[in-house]
Every structure is written in structure tokens, then in C-alpha cells.
N, C-alpha and C positions, 0 to 999 in steps of 0.2 A: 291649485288643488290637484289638479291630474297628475302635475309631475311630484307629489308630495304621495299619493295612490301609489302610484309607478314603483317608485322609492322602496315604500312599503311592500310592494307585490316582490320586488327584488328580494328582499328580505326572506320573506316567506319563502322564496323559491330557493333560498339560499341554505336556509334551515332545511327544508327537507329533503332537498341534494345531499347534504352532511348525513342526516337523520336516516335516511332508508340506506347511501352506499357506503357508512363510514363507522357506524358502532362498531360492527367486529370488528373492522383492522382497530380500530384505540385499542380495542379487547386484547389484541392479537400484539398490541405493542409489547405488552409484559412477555412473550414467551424469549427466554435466552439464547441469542446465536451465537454457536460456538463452531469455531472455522475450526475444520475436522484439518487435521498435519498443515496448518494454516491455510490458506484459499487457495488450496491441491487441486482445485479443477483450473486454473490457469499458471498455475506454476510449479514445478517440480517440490514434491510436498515436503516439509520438517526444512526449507533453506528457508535463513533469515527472507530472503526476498518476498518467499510464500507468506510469510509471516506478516512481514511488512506490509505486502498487498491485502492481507486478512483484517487489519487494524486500520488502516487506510478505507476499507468498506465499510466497519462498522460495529465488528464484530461487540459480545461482551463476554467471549472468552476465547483465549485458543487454546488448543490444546497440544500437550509433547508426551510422544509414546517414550518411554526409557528403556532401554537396555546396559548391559556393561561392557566396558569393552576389556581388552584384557590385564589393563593396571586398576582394575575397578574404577574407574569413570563413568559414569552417567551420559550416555549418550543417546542426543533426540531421534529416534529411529522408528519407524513401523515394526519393522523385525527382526527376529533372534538374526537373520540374514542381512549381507551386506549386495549382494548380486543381482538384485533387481533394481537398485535405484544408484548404482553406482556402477567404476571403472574398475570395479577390486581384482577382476578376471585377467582384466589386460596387466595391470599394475603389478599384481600378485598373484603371478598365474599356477605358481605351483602352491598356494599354502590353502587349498580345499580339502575337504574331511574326505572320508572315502565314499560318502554320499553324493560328491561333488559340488558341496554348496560352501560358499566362505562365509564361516561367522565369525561374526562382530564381538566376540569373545575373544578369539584367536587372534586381535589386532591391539595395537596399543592407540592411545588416542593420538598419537604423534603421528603413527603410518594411517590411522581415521583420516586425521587432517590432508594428507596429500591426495585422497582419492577426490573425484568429479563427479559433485552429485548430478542424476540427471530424472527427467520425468520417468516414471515407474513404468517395467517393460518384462518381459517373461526371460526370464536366464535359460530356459530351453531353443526360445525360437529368440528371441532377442526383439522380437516388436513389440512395440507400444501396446499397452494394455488400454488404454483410452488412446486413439488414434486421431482423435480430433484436440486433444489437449497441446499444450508447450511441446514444440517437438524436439524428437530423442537428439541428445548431443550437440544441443544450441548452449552457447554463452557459456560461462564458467558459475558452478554453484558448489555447496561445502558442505558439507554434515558439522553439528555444534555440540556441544556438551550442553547440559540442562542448566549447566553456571552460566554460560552464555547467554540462552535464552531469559534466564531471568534476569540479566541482565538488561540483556534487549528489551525485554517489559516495562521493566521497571524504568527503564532510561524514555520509554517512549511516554508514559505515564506522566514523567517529571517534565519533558518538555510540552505534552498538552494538556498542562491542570488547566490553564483557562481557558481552555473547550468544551474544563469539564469531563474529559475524556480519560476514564482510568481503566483498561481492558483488564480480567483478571487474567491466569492459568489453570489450566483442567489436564492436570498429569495421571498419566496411565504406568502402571508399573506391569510391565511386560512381563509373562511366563516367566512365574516366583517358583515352580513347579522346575524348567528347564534351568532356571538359575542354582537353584538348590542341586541339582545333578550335577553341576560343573563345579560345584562347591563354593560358590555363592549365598548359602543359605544368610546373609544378610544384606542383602538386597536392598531390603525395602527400609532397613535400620540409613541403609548410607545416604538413599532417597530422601529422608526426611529428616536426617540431620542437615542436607542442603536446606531442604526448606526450613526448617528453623533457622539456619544465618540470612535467611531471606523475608524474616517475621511472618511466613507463613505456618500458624501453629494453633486456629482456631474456627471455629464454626462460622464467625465471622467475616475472619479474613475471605478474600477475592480467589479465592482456590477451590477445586475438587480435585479428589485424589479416586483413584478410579483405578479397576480392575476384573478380567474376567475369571481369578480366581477368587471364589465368594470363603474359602478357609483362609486366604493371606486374608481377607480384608478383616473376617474376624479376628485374625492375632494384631494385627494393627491397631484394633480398636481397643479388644482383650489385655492383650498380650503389652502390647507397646504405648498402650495409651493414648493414643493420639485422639485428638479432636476435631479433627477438620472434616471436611464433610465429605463423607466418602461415597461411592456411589457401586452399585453390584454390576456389573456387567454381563448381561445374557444374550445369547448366540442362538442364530435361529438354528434351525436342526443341520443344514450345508455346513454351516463354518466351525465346524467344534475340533479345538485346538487340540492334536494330537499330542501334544506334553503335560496336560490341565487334565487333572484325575474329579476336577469336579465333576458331582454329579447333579446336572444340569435339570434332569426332569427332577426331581426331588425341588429345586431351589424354585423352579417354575408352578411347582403346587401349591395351593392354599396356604399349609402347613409350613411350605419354605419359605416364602414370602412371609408368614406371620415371627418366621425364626430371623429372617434375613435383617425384618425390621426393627430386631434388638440390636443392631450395630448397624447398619446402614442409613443414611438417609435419604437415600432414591437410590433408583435403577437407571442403568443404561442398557437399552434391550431393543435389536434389532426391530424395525419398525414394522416389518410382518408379523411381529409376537402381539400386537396391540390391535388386532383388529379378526373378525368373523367373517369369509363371504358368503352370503346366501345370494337372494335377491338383490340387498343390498348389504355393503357395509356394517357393520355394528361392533363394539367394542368389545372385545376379545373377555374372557374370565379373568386373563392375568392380567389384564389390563384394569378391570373391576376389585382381584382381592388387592392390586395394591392400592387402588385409591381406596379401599378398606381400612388400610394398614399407614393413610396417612403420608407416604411418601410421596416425592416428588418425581417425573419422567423425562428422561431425555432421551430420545432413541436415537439411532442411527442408523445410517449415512442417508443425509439428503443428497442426491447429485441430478444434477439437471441432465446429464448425457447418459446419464446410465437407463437399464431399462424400470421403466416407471411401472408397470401392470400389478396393477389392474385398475391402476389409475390415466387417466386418457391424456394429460399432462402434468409438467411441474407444479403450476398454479393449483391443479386441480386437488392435487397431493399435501400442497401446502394445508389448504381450504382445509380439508379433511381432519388433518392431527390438530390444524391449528382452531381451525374453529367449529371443527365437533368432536375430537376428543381433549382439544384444551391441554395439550401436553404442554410442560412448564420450559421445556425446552428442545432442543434438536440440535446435532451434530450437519455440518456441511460443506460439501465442496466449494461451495457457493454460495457463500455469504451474501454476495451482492441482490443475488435474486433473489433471497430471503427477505433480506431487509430491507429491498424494494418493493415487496409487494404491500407492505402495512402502507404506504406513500402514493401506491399506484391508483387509490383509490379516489384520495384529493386528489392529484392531475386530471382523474377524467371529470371531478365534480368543475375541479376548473375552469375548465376546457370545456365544458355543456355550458357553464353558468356563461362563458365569454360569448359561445356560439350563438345561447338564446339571444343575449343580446343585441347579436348582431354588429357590436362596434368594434370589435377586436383588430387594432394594428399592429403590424408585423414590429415587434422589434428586437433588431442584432445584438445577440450579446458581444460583447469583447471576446477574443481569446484572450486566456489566459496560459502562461509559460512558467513551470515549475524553474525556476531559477536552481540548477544544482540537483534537479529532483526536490526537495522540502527542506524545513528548518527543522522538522522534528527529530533527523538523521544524518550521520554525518556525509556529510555534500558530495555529491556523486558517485556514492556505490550504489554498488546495484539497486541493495534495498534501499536507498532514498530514492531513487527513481521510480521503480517498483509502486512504492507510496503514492508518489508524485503522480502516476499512473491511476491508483485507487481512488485518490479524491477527486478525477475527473480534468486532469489537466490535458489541456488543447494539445500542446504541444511541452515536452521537455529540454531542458537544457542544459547544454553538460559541455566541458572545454578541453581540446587536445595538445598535446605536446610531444615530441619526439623526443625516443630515449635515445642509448647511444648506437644498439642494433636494429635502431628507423622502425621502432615498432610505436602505437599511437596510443599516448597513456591519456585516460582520463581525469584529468588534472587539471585543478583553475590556474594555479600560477608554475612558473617556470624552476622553481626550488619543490622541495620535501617537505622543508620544515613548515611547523605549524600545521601541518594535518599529519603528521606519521611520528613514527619514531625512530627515523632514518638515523638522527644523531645517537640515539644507542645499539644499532643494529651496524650502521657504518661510522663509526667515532670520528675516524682519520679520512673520509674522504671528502669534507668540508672543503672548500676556496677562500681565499684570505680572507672575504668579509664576512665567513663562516657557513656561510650557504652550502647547501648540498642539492646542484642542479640536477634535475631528472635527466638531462641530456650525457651524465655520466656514468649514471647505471646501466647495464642492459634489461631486459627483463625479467632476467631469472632472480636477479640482483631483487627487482623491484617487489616483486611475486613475497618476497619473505618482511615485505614491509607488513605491520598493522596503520590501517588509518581511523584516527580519532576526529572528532569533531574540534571545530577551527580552536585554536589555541597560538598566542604568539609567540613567536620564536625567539629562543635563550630566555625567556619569562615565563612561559609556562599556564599563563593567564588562560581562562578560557573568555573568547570575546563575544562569544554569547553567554552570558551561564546562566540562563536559564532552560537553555536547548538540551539536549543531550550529553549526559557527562562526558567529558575528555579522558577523563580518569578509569574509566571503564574496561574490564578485561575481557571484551569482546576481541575477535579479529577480523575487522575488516578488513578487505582488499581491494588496490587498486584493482579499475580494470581495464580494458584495451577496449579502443574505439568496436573492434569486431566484437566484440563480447556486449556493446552497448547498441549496436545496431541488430542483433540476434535477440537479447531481450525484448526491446521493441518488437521487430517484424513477428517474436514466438506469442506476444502480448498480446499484439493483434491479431493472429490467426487464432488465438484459445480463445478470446473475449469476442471473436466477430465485429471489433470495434478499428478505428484508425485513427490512433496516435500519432503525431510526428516528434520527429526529434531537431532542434537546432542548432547544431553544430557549431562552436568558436574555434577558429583556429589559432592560437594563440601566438604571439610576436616573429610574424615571419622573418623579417627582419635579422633577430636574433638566429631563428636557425640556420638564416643563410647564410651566416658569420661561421657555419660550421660546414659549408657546402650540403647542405640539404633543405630540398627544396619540399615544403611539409603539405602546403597546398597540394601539389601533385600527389605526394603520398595518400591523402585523404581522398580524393578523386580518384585514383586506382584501388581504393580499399572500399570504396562505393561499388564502383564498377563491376567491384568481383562481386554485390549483391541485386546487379542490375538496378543501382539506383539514381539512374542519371536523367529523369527527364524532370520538366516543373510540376507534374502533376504526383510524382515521387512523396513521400511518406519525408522528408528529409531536405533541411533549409541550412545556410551556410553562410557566419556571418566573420566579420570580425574588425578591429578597431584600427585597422592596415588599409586606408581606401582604396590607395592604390595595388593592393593586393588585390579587389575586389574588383581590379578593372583588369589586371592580368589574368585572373580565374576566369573571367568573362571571353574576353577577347583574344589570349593566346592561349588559354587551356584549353577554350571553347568551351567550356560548359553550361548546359542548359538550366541548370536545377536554380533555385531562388537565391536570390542573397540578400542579407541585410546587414547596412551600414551601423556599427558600433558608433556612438561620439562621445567624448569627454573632453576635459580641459586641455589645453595644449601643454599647459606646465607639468602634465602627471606624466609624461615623456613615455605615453604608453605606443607611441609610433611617432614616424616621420609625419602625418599625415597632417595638415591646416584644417583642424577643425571648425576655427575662427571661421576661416571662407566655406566651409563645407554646411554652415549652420545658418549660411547666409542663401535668400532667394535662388543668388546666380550657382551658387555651388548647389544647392539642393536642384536646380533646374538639371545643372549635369549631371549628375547621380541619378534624377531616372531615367536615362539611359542605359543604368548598369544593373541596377535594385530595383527590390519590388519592395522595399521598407526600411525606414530607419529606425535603431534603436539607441534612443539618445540618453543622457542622463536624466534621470525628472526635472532635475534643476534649469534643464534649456529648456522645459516646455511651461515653464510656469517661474514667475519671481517670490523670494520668499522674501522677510525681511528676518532679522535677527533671530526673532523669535518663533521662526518655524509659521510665521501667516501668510497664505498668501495675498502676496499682492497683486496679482494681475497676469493674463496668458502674454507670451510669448509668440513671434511669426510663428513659429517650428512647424507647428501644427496643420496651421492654415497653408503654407507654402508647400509644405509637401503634399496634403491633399489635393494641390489644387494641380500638383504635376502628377498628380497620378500615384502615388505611393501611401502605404502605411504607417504610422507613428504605434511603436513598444516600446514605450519607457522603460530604466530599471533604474535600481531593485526595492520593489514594496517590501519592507518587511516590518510585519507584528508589532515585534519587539524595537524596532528602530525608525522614526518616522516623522517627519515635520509634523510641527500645530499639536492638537489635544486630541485628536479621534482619529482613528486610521480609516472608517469605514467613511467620515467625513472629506477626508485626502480620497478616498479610491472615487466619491462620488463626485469631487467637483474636478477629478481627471475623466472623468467618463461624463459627466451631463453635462457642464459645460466647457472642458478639452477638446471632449468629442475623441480622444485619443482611440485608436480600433483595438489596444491590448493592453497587458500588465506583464511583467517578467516580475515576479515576485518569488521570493521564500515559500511565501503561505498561500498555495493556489486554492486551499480548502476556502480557507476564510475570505476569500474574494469572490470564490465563487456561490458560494452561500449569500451572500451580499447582492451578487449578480440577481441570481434566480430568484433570488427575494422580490428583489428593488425592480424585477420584470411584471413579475406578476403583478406588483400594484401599479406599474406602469399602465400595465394591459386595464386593470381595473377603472384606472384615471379615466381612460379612456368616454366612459359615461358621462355625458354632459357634466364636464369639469368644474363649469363656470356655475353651475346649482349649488345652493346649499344643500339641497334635500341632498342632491348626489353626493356632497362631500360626506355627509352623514350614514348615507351606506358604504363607503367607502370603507369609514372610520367600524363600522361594525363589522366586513368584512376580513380586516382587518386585524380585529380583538378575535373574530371566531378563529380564522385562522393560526393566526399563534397560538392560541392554546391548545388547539389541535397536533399543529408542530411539537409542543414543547412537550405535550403529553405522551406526542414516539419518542422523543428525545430522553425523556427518562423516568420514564415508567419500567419497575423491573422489581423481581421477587427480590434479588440481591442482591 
């Protein structure tokens, strides 16, 4: 009877933890986050990358500012200006107006494409505008055309329908005012014939179309008919765009607002327009005639590093719009801290409810290792790592190869084909069995590659297809190991967070068949970021053992490394992996390594049909010498037996394995933090029924809780 009381009292305690600290956030679930020039407070804003990192946290829209450039192209940009986020100065130092500023008008998207985009910076003094963000002239990023990005949407869309994950777009159509001056005055017709070849054409659709000129948006509506849902954008009294003949106090009165609301269907209006200070806080007039008038609000820019006043923090600021003036949506640098705070709430009811109890045991998650950066994009650009970055991965992974001028491409296999289009860019520089080796290009060669998602070679197949289209007229680009460790180290300095990266060096062997030794290259390209001791941000692995005992003992390097294994027959090196997977061989290996990463199939037997049968030494022998086990590669879409979360859980409860190298670090880690908390919950006298029975209600409150931020949404 006491422990049946007990049970009960759990109960109760559990209900009004939820009840007093969790109504608003469910409330707070529905308002829309829309990652302002994608997640721009950690990465240089409008690159695929930012974008990627924006959809990777969470977002449920992002947004692209447009301008033209000078063959009429639609290009993702903040401003009529190219000079503050890009190289355009250095590049193209004489074609400035005599104001001395280079527009993005006066370029073709061809000479767009060659500049480097970088985090946003003042074109007078050339510093960082945000100095704590990605810093200035790290890694290589792009400017896109708006065909791209809705490509990149839509391509991301189609690889996570079953997460359920479809992010819209919220396009801005840039000074229609300074377009029409250049003789542009169709503009916004060119805007949304793209979006029509993009079925974006209805109120419906996953789009806003947005602007701070409230006369374009009328002829749009008027004039052009459109029916998407447009939204007015209003500038607080600082920022009023010197080309925009609107008239601003006029649309902010009563009267304008009641005018605006015959073609509009919300506002975007800086977030000091929305509030009164006295004493305290209070909702502004214009904040009141338009929830008069029935529309919806989005304001902007939320950013966590900017100045917050007259708010005392971010959170405090959130609180405010979000759960007293209920605004249906917000613009932000910083998606992540958005959409963590509706979650922040259950962690701490958690974490009380574990506390009260008193029973709470520590337990380790696994790391987990974006294999490639994700599945959702194509395998090691930037923006899949990026990604790989936003869902929370431990560590990333990504493979090197020397080209012909010994520079270190990002690259899983030792050919082009099947990730580029190298055979229609270089037809004739194929070798007899048709291949086209990365060790024949140099990098300038390489730089005018696009890379697609995996596809086989002279077939054309794509061998995921449900991932992201191969067929896509995005352009991705390789990129170089320093462009990859720059990302990183810019990651971790904008996010205050510490990522690692693990490094394959891929068939040494093979390169030393060409007198170059790629090991060393990689250790000297470290070294120039001072990245050489074991507590370094940065692990080193690859399927060459004996490479791994040369890096060790005549390179001398300190930094970690881990043992690759597979079959002997895949002739991926000279190495006996037979004897390497055996006690005595594993016993010498940790001498060298702090972990091995073996195929799943050494650490577990399967039988035909993908069940398994039974654990493997692997596991046990290298723990017991002191080392790590990371299987690969988990993925989703590819996988022994009938459930994947089933496979991850009887590698982790009873493998005991310490990681995953997987595709899908989201979906494993969700799995993780899931499968902890009830872990922690078990915790409660296990062996009760009463207990299994709070468990089990636990259990049901929380997913629904879950499920209710998951997708709860006006839209």
C-alpha cells in the first residue's frame, strides 16, 4: 500500500510540474520560426551552409532576401550591395559607382558566383559587424540564386518527409522602388514566375512573400494577382530605406492598417513597433489596430548577441512577445535558442522530478558521428556538415585525398565520379577503366566541379533516392581539408559549443605510388591551426593500420587515432584485418589508438535475413584493453532486421558499443535522449509494478507533450 501511495504521490507531482511550468511553452509551440538570411547568427548569412544549419535546428521557415543581378537573375542577398558580405572589392576593384559601393546589379550571376561570401562586415572599416559571430574570411561560402535555394528546400523537404520535416520559404522582394530606377520595373513579375515553376502560387502553399514596400505589395495583390500570402513590412523610425518612397507613418495608423488589411495578410514590423514602455511593458496601438484588423505578426530580428533593451535577456524577450503578446511568429538569428526554449521547460521539470526522487543514475550517452556530415545532403559539403553540426552531432566526419598540386580535397573515394560531374566538365581526362582520379586534377581544375548526391558511375542511378535529388541544379562544391577545419573551429567559436571533426585519410598507399606522402600533408595542415595535441577539437583515422603506427611513432603525433576495419577481400589496404580483429592484434593496437572503428558486421553476427544472432569478441576485447568501439554506417534508409531504432538499441544496451558513425545523427540521437530519460525514469524501483505503472504514465504524458512542440503550428 505505501509503495502503491508513493506511485500515486509521483503522479501528482508529475502533473503539476507540467501544469504550473509547461502550459505557456505548448502555448508558445504554435508561434513560427523563421531563421532570418538562414541561422546568420553562426554563419555567414544567405550561404547554403547558413541555411542548412537553419533547417538542421528546426526552423518552420527561412527566409531569402532577392535582388537582381545584372542579366536579371534573382539572387539571395540582404542588399541592393555586394561589399559588405563579400570579396567583390578585392575581385573587382574597379567596377564601384562613384558612391563607391559595388552593386549587385552591375554583376552578372556568373562574376556573383566567383566572389567569397563572408560573415557581414562594414565596407568602410572592414570589421565585423557582430564580432563574436563566424569570423571574417574563414572557410569558402557562395552567394545562390533563388532557383537554387528552392531547390535546396525542396531537395531537403524530399529527403526528410519521414521526419515529417517540410520547412517552408518566406521571400522578400528587395527595393521594388531602386529596381524600377535601374529599369527593372518587373521585378517582382520575374520573382514569381519562379515561384510558380516551384508550385508556389497559393495561400496555402508553405510560402510568404514579403516586403517593405506596402505600394509593390498592393499591385502584387491588385495588379498581378497573386495569392500567396503576403506580408507588409514596417521599419521602426532608424531604419527607413532611403530608395522606399513609402509612406510609413500613414501605413502605421489606424487607417493604414485598416487599408493595408484589404491586401495583406500580416505584418512584418520591427519589434519595437509592438510594445509601450511606461512602468511596465504594454502592447503598443499598432500592435492592437492590427489584431483589430485580424492579421497575423511576425516581427523582427530576434538575435541573442545584439542589444536586447529594454529587455534584461534573450529569454526574457522571448517570454514577452511570445507569451504576452502572443505574436504568431518572429524572424531570427538564432533559431536554435528559439526553439529551445518551448523544451527548456520539460528539462527542468525533468530534472526536478529525477532530483525529488532522489534515484537518478548517471548515464553516458554514446557519441554519435555524422558520417559525411548527414544523409539529407549531398555527403561532405559544407552544408551537410553544417547540418550535421545543427542536429547535434558529437563529432563529424569527412575523408581526404590529395589532388595533383598536394592540396587536401574533401572527398570519400579516390575518383570524381559518382558525386560530380567531372565526366561532362573534363570528358577526356578519364583512365582506361574510365575513372577520373582526384589526384589528376589540380584544384583550380577541381573548384569548377558541381557535386551531386551519390549516384553510380556511367549509370547515372542515384543510390539513395530517396535523399536528396542527384538531378538538382544546385552547385555544390568540393572543399579542402582548410576550408573544413575553418568551418568547424568558426562553428565553435559563433555557437560557444565544441565540435570535433574525424578525419580519414584515405589509401595512403595509393598516394605513395605517386611520391606523396598525405599523412604528413594532413599533420602539417593541422599544425598551421595549432591542432596537434589529444585534447584538440580533431581525431585521425583510417583503414591503413600501419599507417596509424607510422603517424604514431615516426611522425610523432600526439592527436587520437582510430583504427578503420573491414574485410580483407575489399582490398581497401595492405592491412590483416583478420589478425587485427583478433584479441592479440587488438591487444597491439592499443598501444597506438584510442578506438576502433570496425564494420557493424564484426561486432555483431547476422544471419540472412538481417537478425541478429549473437555479439562478437570485438567489443569486449577492446574494452578490456582500454579502447573505444564506433561502428559504421547506420543509416535510415539502409539497415539489418525490420527497425532501425531496434538495431541502434541492441548496439547500445547490449553491445555496450561507446558510438555510431551514422548518416542520420538526428535520428539516433533523438533515440539517445529519449531512450535516457526513461532510462533515468527506470531508475524507480524497477522491480514494482506500482512503479512500472508510473513509468508507463510518464511516459504517455510526455510524448504528448513532445508531439504537441513537434507540430503544433498555424501553418
Amino acid at each position: 500500500m505505501k509503495d502503491i501511495n508513493l506511485s500515486i504521490g509521483f503522479i501528482i507531482c508529475f502533473l503539476i510540474l507540467i501544469f504550473i511550468t509547461n502550459v505557456k511553452s505548448i502555448k508558445s509551440s504554435s508561434v513560427v520560426v523563421i531563421g532570418h538570411r538562414g541561422a546568420s547568427g553562426y554563419l555567414p548569412e544567405h550561404t547554403l551552409s547558413a541555411k542548412a544549419l537553419a533547417y538542421g535546428q528546426g526552423v518552420d521557415y527561412i527566409e531569402q532576401d532577392v535582388v537582381l543581378s545584372k542579366d536579371n537573375v534573382p539572387i539571395v542577398i540582404h542588399d541592393i550591395y555586394l561589399d559588405e558580405i563579400s570579396n567583390v572589392a578585392s575581385q573587382y576593384p574597379t567596377r564601384n559607382r562613384s558612391d563607391g559601393r559595388f552593386y549587385a546589379i552591375d554583376f552578372t550571376v556568373a562574376e556573383i558566383k566567383t566572389l567569397r561570401a563572408s560573415e557581414r562586415f562594414s565596407h568602410q572599416t572592414g570589421k565585423p559587424i557582430y564580432p563574436k559571430r563566424f569570423p571574417l574570411n574563414q572557410s569558402t561560402f557562395h552567394l545562390v540564386t533563388l532557383v537554387e535555394e528552392l531547390e535546396f528546400i525542396t531537395g531537403l523537404n524530399k529527403a526528410n518527409i519521414d521526419n515529417n520535416k517540410q520547412v517552408g520559404v518566406y521571400v522578400e522582394i528587395k527595393e521594388p522602388s531602386y529596381h524600377r530606377n535601374e529599369n527593372r520595373s518587373n521585378f517582382s513579375e520575374i520573382v514569381l514566375d519562379i515561384l510558380r515553376k516551384y508550385n508556389y502560387t497559393k495561400r496555402t502553399d508553405k510560402i510568404f512573400l514579403q516586403c517593405f514596400d506596402l505600394e509593390e505589395l498592393q499591385r502584387i495583390r491588385l495588379q498581378l494577382q497573386s495569392d500567396l500570402k503576403l506580408v507588409g513590412l514596417l521599419p521602426d523610425n532608424k531604419h527607413r530605406n532611403i530608395y522606399s518612397k513609402t509612406d510609413y507613418t500613414y501605413w502605421r495608423s489606424d487607417v493604414g492598417i485598416e487599408d493595408m488589411s484589404t491586401f495583406v495578410d500580416g505584418i512584418g514590423p520591427h519589434y519595437s513597433l509592438l510594445y509601450e514602455q511606461g512602468n511596465t511593458l504594454e502592447p503598443s496601438k499598432l500592435y492592437n489596430d492590427v489584431r483589430k484588423n485580424n492579421l497575423f505578426i511576425h516581427p523582427y530580428t530576434f538575435r541573442n548577441d545584439a542589444d536586447l533593451k529594454p529587455f534584461a535577456t534573450f529569454d526574457v524577450m522571448l517570454e514577452f512577445f511570445i507569451d504576452k503578446l502572443k505574436v504568431d511568429g518572429l524572424f531570427t538569428d538564432h533559431p536554435d535558442k528559439t526553439r529551445k526554449r518551448g523544451v527548456s521547460r520539460m528539462l527542468v521539470i525533468t530534472i526536478l522530478f529525477l532530483y525529488v526522487l532522489g534515484r537518478v543514475q548517471g548515464v553516458a550517452r554514446p557519441l554519435v558521428i555524422g558520417h559525411r556530415g548527414t544523409a539529407y545532403l549531398p555527403e561532405l559539403t559544407l552544408a551537410s556538415q553544417s547540418m550535421a553540426y545543427a542536429y547535434g552531432a558529437d563529432i563529424i566526419e569527412i575523408d581526404v585525398c590529395l589532388s595533383r598540386d598536394n592540396q587536401l580535397i574533401v572527398i570519400h573515394d579516390i575518383y570524381l565520379d559518382g558525386v560530380s560531374n567531372v565526366a561532362e566538365i573534363f570528358p577526356n581526362r578519364n583512365h582506361s577503366n574510365g575513372f577520373h582520379y582526384v589526384i589528376d586534377f589540380d584544384l583550380a581544375e577541381l573548384r569548377r566541379l558541381s557535386i551531386r548526391e551519390r549516384f553510380i558511375p556511367f549509370n547515372g542511378t542515384q543510390v539513395f533516392p530517396l535523399r536528396f535529388p542527384s538531378n538538382t541544379n544546385i552547385s555544390f562544391h568540393l572543399s579542402t581539408l582548410n576550408e573544413t577545419i575553418e568551418l568547424l573551429l568558426g562553428l565553435n567559436h559563433a555557437t560557444r559549443q565544441r565540435r570535433q571533426l574525424l578525419i580519414e585519410i584515405k589509401k595512403p598507399e595509393y598516394h605513395s605510388k605517386y611520391n606523396k606522402s598525405i599523412s604528413s600533408i594532413v599533420l602539417a595542415t593541422l599544425n598551421a591551426y595549432n591542432l596537434i595535441q589529444p585534447t584538440d577539437p580533431v581525431i585521425l583515422q583510417t583503414f591503413h593500420i600501419e599507417e596509424l603506427m607510422h603517424i604514431r611513432r615516426n611522425l610523432g603525433s600526439k592527436l587520437r587515432l582510430f583504427a578503420l576495419m573491414t574485410w580483407n577481400r575489399i582490398n581497401e589496404s595492405s592491412s590483416d584485418y583478420d589478425f587485427y580483429r583478433s584479441e592479440e592484434g587488438i591487444r597491439n593496437l592499443s598501444n597506438i589508438v584510442q578506438a576502433l572503428a570496425p564494420n557493424h558486421e564484426f561486432v555483431v553476427n547476422y544471419d540472412s535475413n538481417g537478425t541478429i544472432l549473437g555479439v562478437t569478441n570485438l567489443t569486449k576485447w577492446a574494452h578490456q584493453y582500454g579502447l573505444a568501439v564506433y561502428p559504421y554506417t547506420f543509416r535510415q534508409d539502409l539497415f539489418p532486421g525490420k527497425s532501425f531504432e531496434q538495431l541502434i538499441a541492441y548496439f547500445w544496451d547490449t553491445v555496450k558499443v561507446d558510438g555510431f558513425i551514422t548518416d542520420h545523427p538526428n535520428v539516433i540521437l533523438e533515440y539517445l535522449q529519449r531512450e535516457m530519460t526513461l532510462t533515468n525514469f527506470t531508475t524507480i524501483n524497477p522491480n514494482s509494478s506500482s512503479s512500472r505503472f508510473v513509468l508507463s504514465i510518464m511516459i504517455l504524458i510526455f510524448n504528448i507533450i513532445v508531439m504537441s512542440k513537434k507540430f503544433t503550428g498555424p501553418y
